[in-house]
C-alpha positions as CSV (number, residue, x, y, z in Angstrom):
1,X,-0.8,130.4,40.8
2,X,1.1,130.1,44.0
3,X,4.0,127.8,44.2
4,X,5.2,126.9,47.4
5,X,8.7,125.2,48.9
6,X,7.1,121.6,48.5
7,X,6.6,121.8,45.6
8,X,10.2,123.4,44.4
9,X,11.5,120.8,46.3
10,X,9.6,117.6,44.6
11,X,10.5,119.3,41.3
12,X,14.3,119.9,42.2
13,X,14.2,116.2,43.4
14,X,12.8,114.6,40.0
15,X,14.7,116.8,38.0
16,X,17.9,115.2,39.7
17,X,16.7,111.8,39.4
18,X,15.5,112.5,35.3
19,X,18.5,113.8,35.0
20,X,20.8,111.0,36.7
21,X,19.1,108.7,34.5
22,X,19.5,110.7,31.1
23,X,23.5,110.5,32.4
24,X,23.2,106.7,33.2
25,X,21.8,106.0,29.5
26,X,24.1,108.5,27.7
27,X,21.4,110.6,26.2
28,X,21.2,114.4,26.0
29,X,18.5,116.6,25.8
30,X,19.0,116.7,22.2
31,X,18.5,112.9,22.1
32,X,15.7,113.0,23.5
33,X,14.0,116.3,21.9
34,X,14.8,114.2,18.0
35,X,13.4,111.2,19.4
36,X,10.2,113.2,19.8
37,X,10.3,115.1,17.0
38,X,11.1,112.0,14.8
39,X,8.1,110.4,16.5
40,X,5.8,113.0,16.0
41,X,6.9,113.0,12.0
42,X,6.8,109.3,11.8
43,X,3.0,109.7,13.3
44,X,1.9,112.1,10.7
45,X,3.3,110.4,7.6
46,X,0.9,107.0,8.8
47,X,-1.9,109.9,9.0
48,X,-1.1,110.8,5.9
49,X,-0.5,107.5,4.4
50,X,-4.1,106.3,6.0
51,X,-6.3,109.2,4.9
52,X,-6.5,111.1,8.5
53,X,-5.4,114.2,7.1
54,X,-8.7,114.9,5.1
55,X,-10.2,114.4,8.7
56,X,-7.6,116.7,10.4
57,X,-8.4,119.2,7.8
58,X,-12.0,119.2,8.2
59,X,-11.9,119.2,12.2
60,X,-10.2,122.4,11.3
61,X,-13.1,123.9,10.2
62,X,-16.2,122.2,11.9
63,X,-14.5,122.5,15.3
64,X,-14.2,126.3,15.5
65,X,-18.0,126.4,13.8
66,X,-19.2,124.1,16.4
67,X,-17.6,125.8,19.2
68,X,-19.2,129.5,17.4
69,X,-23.0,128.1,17.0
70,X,-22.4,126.5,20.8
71,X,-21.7,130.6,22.0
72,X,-24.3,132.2,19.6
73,X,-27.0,129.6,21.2
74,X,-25.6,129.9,25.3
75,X,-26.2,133.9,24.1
76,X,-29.7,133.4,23.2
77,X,-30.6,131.2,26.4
């Protein structure tokens, strides 16, 4: 992957305005990371609450067979 000035530029340009807002609103990285991570919790205890989890759990297992019988049959083509 080849990156060139352009794009270092555009990225050193949003990461001064991301971070001049962060400063206006008072919030650190670490505000922000929590917020995430509390969101993310808060997310899987309604999966849990709802029942999703037995259907995260079986995706677990159908999904990588799936993905196996889809190789073994592209092999035999």
């Amino acid at each position: 992957m080849r990156v060139d000035a352009r794009t270092i530029i555009k990225l050193a340009i949003y990461s001064f305005i991301v971070g001049a807002l962060l400063y206006w609103l008072n919030w650190s990285p670490g505000d922000v990371y929590g917020w995430v991570i509390n969101t993310l919790a808060a997310f899987w205890d309604w999966l849990v609450g709802t029942g999703l989890q037995y259907v995260l759990l079986g995706a677990t297992i159908v999904v990588p067979v799936y993905f196996l019988m889809q190789l073994k049959n592209k092999r035999r083509s």
